[in-house]
Structures are given as structure tokens and as C-alpha cells.
C-alpha positions as CSV (number, residue, x, y, z in Angstrom):
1,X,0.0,0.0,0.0
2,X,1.4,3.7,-1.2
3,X,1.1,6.1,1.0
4,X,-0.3,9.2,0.6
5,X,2.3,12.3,-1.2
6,X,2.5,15.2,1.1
7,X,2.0,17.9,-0.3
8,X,3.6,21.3,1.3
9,X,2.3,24.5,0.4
10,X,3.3,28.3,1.4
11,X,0.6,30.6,2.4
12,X,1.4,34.0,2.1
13,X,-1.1,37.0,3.5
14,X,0.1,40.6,3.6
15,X,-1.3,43.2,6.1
16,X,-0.8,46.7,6.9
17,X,1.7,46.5,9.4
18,X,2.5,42.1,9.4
19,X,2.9,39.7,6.6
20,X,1.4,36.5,8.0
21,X,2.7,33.3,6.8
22,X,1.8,29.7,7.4
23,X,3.5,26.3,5.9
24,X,1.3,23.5,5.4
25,X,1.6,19.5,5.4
26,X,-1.9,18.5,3.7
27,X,-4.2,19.5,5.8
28,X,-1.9,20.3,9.1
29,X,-0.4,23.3,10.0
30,X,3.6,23.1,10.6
31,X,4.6,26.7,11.1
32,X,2.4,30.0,11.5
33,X,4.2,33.1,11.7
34,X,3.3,37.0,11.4
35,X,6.4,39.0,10.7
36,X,6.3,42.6,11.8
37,X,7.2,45.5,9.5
38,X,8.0,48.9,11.7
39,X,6.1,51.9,10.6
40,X,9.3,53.8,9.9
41,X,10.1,51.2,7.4
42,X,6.9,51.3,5.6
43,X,6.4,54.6,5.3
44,X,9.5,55.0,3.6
45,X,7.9,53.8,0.4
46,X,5.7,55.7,-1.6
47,X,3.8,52.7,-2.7
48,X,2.7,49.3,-1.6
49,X,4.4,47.7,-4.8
50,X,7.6,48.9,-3.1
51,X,7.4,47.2,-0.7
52,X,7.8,43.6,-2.6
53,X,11.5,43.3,-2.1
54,X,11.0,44.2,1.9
55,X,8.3,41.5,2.5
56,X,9.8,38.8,0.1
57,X,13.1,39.4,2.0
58,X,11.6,39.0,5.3
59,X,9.6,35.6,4.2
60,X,12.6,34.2,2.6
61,X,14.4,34.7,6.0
62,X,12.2,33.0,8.2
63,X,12.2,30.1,6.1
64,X,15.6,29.9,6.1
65,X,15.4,30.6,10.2
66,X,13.7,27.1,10.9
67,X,15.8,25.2,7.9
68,X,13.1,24.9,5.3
69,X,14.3,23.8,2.5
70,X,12.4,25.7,-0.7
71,X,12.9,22.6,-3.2
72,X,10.2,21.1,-0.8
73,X,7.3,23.3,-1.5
74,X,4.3,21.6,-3.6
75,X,2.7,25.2,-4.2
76,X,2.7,29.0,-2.9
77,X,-0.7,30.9,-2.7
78,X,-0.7,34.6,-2.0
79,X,-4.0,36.5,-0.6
80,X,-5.7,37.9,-3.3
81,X,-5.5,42.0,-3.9
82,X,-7.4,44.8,-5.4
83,X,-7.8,43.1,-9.1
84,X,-10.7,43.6,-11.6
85,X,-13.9,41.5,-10.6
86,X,-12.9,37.7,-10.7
87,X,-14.3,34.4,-10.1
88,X,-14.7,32.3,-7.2
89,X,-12.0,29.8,-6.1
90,X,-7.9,29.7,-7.5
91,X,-6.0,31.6,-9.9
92,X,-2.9,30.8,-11.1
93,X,-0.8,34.3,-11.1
94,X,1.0,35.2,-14.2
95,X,2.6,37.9,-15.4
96,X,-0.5,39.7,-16.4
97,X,-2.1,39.5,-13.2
98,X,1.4,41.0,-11.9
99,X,1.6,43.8,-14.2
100,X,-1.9,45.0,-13.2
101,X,-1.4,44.5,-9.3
102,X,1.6,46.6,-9.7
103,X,0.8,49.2,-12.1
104,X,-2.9,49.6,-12.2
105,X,-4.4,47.9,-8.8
106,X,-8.0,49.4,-8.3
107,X,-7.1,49.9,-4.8
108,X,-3.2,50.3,-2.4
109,X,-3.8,47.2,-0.2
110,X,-1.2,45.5,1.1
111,X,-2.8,42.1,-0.2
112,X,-1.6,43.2,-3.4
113,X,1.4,42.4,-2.4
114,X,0.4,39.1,-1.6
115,X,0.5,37.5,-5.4
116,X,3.8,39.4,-6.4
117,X,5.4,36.8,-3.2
118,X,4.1,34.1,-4.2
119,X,4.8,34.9,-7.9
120,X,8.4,35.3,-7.0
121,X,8.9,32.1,-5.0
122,X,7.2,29.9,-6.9
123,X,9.2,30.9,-9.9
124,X,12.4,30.6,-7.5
125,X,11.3,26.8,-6.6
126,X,9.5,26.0,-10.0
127,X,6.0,25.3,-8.2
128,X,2.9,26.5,-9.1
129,X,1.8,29.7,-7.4
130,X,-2.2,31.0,-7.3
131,X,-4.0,33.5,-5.5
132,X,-6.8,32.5,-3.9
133,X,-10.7,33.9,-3.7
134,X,-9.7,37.5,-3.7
135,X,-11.4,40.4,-2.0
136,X,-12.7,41.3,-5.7
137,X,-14.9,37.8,-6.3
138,X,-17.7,38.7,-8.3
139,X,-20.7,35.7,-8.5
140,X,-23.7,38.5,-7.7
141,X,-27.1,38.1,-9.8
142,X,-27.8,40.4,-11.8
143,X,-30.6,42.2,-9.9
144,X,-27.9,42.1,-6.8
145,X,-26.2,44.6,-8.5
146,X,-28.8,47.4,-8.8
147,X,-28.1,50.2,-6.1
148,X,-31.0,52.9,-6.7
149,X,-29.4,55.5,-8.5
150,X,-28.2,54.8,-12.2
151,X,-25.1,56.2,-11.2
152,X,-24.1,53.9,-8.7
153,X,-23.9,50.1,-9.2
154,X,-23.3,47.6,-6.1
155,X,-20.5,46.2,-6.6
156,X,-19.2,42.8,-5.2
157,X,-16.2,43.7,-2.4
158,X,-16.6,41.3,0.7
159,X,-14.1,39.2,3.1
160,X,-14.9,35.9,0.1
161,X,-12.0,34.2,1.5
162,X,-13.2,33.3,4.8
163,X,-17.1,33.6,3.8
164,X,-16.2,30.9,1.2
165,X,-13.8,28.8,3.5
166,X,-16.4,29.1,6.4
167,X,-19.7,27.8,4.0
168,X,-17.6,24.7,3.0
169,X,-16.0,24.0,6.0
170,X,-19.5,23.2,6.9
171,X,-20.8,21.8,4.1
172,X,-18.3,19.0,5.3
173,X,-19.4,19.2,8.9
174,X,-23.0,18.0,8.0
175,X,-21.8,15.9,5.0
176,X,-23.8,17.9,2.3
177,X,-22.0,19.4,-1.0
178,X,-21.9,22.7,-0.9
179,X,-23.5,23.2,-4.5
180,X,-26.3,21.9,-2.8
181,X,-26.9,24.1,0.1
182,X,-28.4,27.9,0.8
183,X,-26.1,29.5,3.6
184,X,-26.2,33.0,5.2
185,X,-22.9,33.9,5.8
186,X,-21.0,37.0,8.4
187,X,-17.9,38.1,8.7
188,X,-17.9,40.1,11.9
189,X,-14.3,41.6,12.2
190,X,-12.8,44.8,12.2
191,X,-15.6,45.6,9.1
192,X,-18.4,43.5,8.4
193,X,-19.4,41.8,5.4
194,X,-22.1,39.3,4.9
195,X,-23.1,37.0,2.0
196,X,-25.6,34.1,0.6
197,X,-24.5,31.1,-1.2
198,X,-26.8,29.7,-3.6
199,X,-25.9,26.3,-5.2
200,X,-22.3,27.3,-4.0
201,X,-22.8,30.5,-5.7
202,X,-22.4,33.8,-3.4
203,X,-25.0,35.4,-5.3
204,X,-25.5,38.5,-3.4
205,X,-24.1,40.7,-0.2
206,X,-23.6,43.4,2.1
207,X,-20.7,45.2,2.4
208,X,-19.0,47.0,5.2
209,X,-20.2,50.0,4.1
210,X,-24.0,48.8,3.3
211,X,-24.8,46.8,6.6
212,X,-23.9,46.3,10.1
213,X,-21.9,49.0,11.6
214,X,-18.3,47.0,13.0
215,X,-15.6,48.1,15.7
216,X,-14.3,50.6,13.0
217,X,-17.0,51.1,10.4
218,X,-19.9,53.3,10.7
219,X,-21.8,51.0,8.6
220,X,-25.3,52.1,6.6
221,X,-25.8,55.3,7.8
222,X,-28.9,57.7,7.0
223,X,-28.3,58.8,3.5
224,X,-29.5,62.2,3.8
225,X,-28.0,63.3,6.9
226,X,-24.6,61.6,5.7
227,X,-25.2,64.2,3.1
228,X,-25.5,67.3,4.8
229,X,-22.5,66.0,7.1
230,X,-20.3,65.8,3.5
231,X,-21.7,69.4,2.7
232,X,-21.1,71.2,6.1
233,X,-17.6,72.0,5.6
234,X,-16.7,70.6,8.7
235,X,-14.7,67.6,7.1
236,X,-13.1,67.3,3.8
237,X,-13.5,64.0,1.3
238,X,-10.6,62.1,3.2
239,X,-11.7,62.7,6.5
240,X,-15.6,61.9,5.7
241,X,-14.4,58.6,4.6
242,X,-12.0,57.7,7.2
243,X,-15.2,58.6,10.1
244,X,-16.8,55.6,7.7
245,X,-14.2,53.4,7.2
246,X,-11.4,53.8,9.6
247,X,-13.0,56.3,12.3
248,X,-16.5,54.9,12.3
249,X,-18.7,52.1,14.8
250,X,-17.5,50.7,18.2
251,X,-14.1,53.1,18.0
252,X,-16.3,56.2,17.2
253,X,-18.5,55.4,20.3
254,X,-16.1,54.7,23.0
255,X,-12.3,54.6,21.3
256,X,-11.9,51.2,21.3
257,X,-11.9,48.9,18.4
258,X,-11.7,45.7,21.1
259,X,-14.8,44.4,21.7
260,X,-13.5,42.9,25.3
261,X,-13.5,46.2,25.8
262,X,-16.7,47.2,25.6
263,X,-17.3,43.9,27.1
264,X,-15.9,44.9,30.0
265,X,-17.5,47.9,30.2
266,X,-21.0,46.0,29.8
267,X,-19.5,43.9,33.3
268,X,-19.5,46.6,35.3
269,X,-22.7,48.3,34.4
270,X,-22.4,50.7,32.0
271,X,-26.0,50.4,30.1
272,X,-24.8,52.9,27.4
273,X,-21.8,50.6,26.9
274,X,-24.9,47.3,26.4
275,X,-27.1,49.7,24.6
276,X,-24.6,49.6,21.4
277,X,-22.8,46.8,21.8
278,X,-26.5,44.7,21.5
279,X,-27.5,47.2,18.6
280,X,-24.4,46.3,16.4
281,X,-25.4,42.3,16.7
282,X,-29.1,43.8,16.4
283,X,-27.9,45.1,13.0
284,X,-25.9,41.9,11.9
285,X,-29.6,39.8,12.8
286,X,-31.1,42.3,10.4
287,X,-28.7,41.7,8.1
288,X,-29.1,37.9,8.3
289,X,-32.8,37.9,7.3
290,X,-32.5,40.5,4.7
291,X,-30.3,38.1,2.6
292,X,-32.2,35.1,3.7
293,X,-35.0,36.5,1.9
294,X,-32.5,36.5,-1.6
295,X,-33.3,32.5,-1.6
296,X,-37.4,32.8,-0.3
297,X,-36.3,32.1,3.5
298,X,-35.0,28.3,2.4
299,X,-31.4,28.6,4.3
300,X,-29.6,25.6,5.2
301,X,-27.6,27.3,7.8
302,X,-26.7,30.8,9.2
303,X,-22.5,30.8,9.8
304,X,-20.7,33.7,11.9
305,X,-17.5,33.8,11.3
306,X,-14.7,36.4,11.8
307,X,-13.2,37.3,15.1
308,X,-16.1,38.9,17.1
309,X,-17.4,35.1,16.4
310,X,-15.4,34.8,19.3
311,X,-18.2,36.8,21.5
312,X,-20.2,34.4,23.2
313,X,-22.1,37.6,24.0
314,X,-22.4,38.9,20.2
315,X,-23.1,35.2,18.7
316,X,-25.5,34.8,21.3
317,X,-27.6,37.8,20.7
318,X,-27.5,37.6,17.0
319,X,-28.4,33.2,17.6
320,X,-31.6,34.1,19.3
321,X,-32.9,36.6,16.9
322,X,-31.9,34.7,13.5
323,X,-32.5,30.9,15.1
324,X,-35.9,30.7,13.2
325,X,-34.5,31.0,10.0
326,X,-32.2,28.2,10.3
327,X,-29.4,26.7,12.7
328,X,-26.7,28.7,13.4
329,X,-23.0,27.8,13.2
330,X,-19.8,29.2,14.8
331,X,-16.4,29.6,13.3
332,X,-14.5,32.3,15.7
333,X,-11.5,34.0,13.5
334,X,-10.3,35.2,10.7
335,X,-8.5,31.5,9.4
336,X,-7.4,33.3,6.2
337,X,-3.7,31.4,5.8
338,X,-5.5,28.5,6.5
339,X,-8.5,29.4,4.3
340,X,-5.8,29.8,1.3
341,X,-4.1,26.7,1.8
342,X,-6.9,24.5,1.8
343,X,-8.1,25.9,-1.3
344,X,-4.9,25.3,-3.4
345,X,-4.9,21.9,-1.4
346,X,-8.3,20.9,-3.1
347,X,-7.0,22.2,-6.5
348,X,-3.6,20.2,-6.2
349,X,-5.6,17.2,-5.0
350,X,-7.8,17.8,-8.5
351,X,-11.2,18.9,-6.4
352,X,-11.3,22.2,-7.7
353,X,-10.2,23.4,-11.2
354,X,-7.9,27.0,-11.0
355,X,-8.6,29.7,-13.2
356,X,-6.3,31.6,-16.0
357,X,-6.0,35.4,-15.2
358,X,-6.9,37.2,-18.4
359,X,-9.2,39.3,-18.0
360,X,-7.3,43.0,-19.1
């Protein structure tokens, strides 16, 4: 009898301040590691594609740190940046998909970064490298897409990676396929996003800036009063979006973006404190059954994922309030090294099929 081949593969996630990195055996984690980047050092580039060489660099180093040998990588996946709208599930990055990350992202994210790595290593080692269900996946119906207004379109920007992973991480739990189930999904981190998967399809959502308001993000707001606020001259354009995205929710309230925090505050009796910490998992429940109604109510389950999934207080407000739509599962964290991995593991295994980038 043959045993099974291992297969080792690189995950490779770039934030702000970190570049997270995890090594794989199959299915088993064998190192995690988030390597910190000083804010001197960053800021002495002028754009995130500078800083390739930095983060490569600092990757390469603590692989050589615990004697990993490169010739023994299977694969290299890279968190997935601010492309064009793509599909669901692998790329493989090419030069193409390079050229635009670098030269024309639609957005400076350090996840950007996060292809170019992987790009780089996997030519170094001759392994395939792939991105991974990017922040730009684009499955929406449609009717998803219409927003109101002519000039404005909805357009398809959510946390897919760990909505995705979550929805068939428990497809496998209650040993359904995931083409064949209806699932509500939330993100609840430091913005939330929320989603429905039709048919393994996420067909429509809510982005941070569209639902719930999140420990720093102000959330839907009142549209005409979020008017007279951009026309008061009291802010200018950059600092009317940073109070949404940046300024905005939990931090704006009581300068905190940690929800033990507020937690904490709730302990010791301060009602204001329980007043908006219940009506941000309010809003997610409202949130929850506004998408359940995308699929006519038939949801197979409800998942909350992210890190305030860690909250047995915020899962177990929204629980009670979205219960009678359908049973509600738990995945605390943001599992997004692991999320990646596991999806180039299913397309190395030959579960899943990986996309060519060609799309400019």
C-alpha cells in the first residue's frame, strides 16, 4: 500500500503592518508566523508595490530561520488584492495578473502584495503559485447589483476568502455538498461583510459600508444626513471617509476597536456601553434575514464567522434573533492562511479546477 504524497504548500497574507505566513503539510499546520514591519520602514515607500522586495526578503528569512528547504514546497498561494472583478476559487498568477497589481491595482492594499510573493517564490522553486478567492470575487445576480441610482452600481467587495472557506467548512461538517446548500454567511471583524450562497454560488451581499456597523466602520448610515455631514464643511473627502471606514462604529462610540472592551465595560454596568454593543449584533440579525430573503427564506444554515465570532455575547444575541430561520453555526477568527491553503490543497488534490487570469 502507497502512502499518501504530502504535499507542502506556502501561504502568504500581507497586512498593513504584518505579513502572515503559514507552511502546510496537507491539511496540518507546521509553522504560523506573522512578521512585523516597523512603521518607519513602511512609510519610507511611496507605494505598496515597493514594498515587494522588503516582504519577500523577510519571508525568505524565516524560512531559512527554521531550515526549510524551498525545493520542498508543492505550491505557494498569495491572498488575493485589489484586481478587476474575478471568479470564485484559484488563480494561477501570471505575469499579467502582476503587471496590473503593480501598475494599475484598483485599490493600495497591502494584499496586493500578496501574489507578487508568491509569484516570485514559486518561480524561484519552479511550483505552481495562485492567489486564492480575492477580496474582488464577483458571482452577484444580476438584480444584486442594482443600487438605486443609475449612477451607482453595487458592486461585489466582501471578506470571500473566509465567507467561502467558512460555507464549505460546513458543508463537510453536516456531510452535504456545498453546490447543494443555501447558507447565510457573516464576517464580523474589524468591518463587516455578509453573504448568501446559492448552489455554492455567493450570489448576493452586504458590504461594510452597506450593513452592520463593525468596531471601525460606521456601517449604513442615513443617507440624507450623511449628506448634509459631506456638505457642512466641517470635514473634507478624506476625512468623511476615514469617520466611515477607519473612524467609524465601536471606535467612534467609546475609542476602542476591542470588543473585550466594551465587554468589559458591559461587566461593570455601563448600560450605554450594552445599549450599542447589543445594537451592532441587532444590525448583523437584520442583516441575516435581509439576505435570507435572496433565496425565499430556504437557508440551510446561518455561519458567523470572523473574530467577534469569538463573543459568546455577540453570537449569542445575533443566535436568538436569527435561530428561526435556520441553525446557526460558529467559526470564531479570521482563518485566512489556512483558508488559502486549503483551497490550493483541493485544487492540487484535483477537487477544484484553477482559473487563468486574463481578463485586461
Amino acid at each position: 500500500m502507497t502512502s499518501e504524497k504530502i504535499l507542502k504548500i506556502l501561504a502568504i497574507n500581507p497586512g498593513s503592518t504584518t505579513t502572515k505566513i503559514a507552511l502546510f503539510e496537507n491539511e496540518k499546520e507546521k509553522y504560523k508566523e506573522n512578521l512585523e514591519h516597523s512603521r518607519e520602514l513602511l512609510n519610507s515607500y511611496k507605494t505598496i508595490s515597493q514594498q515587494y522586495l522588503m516582504r519577500k526578503e523577510a519571508v525568505l528569512s524565516f524560512l531559512e530561520m527554521i531550515d526549510f528547504k524551498l525545493e520542498e514546497l508543492s505550491a505557494v498561494v498569495g491572498r488575493g488584492g485589489t484586481l478587476p472583478p474575478v471568479k470564485a476559487g484559484a488563480y494561477y498568477v501570471n505575469d499579467e495578473m502582476i503587471d496590473r497589481l503593480t501598475n494599475r491595482p484598483l485599490g493600495e492594499h497591502a494584499s496586493n502584495l500578496g501574489a507578487m510573493i508568491a509569484y516570485e517564490i514559486g518561480k524561484m522553486t519552479g511550483v505552481p503559485a495562485f492567489i486564492y478567492d480575492s477580496v474582488a470575487v464577483d458571482e452577484l445576480d444580476d438584480v444584486a447589483r442594482i443600487s438605486g441610482l443609475p449612477d451607482i452600481e453595487r458592486k461585489s467587495l466582501s471578506h470571500a476568502l473566509n465567507m467561502r472557506a467558512s460555507a464549505i467548512k460546513t458543508a463537510q461538517k453536516i456531510n452535504r455538498p456545498y453546490t447543494e446548500l443555501n447558507l447565510v454567511v457573516a464576517h464580523m471583524g474589524g468591518g463587516i461583510t455578509m453573504s448568501v450562497h446559492k448552489k455554492g454560488k455567493m450570489i448576493d451581499i452586504i458590504s461594510d459600508d452597506e450593513g452592520p456597523f463593525a468596531p471601525e466602520r460606521a456601517g449604513r448610515v442615513p443617507c440624507l444626513s450623511l449628506v448634509d455631514m459631506c456638505y457642512s464643511a466641517r470635514y473634507d473627502h478624506k476625512e468623511m471617509k476615514k469617520k466611515l471606514r477607519g473612524k467609524g462604529g465601536l471606535l467612534a462610540y467609546f475609542n476602542t476597536t476591542n470588543a473585550l472592551d466594551v465587554e468589559e465595560m458591559i461587566k461593570n454596568g455601563e448600560k450605554h456601553a450594552e445599549l450599542i454593543y447589543y445594537a451592532m449584533a441587532y444590525q448583523i440579525a437584520k442583516g441575516i434575514g435581509e439576505l435570507a430573503t435572496v433565496v425565499d427564506g430556504e437557508i440551510d444554515r446561518i455561519i458567523l464567522t470572523g473574530g467577534l465570532a469569538h463573543s459568546k455575547m455577540i453570537t449569542g444575541w445575533i443566535s436568538q434573533k436569527v435561530r428561526f430561520i435556520a441553525p446557526v453555526e460558529i467559526i470564531p477568527g479570521e482563518n485566512e492562511l489556512e483558508s488559502l491553503a486549503m483551497g490550493v490543497f483541493r485544487v492540487m488534490k484535483g477537487e477544484e479546477k484553477a482559473h487563468e487570469y486574463d481578463l485586461d
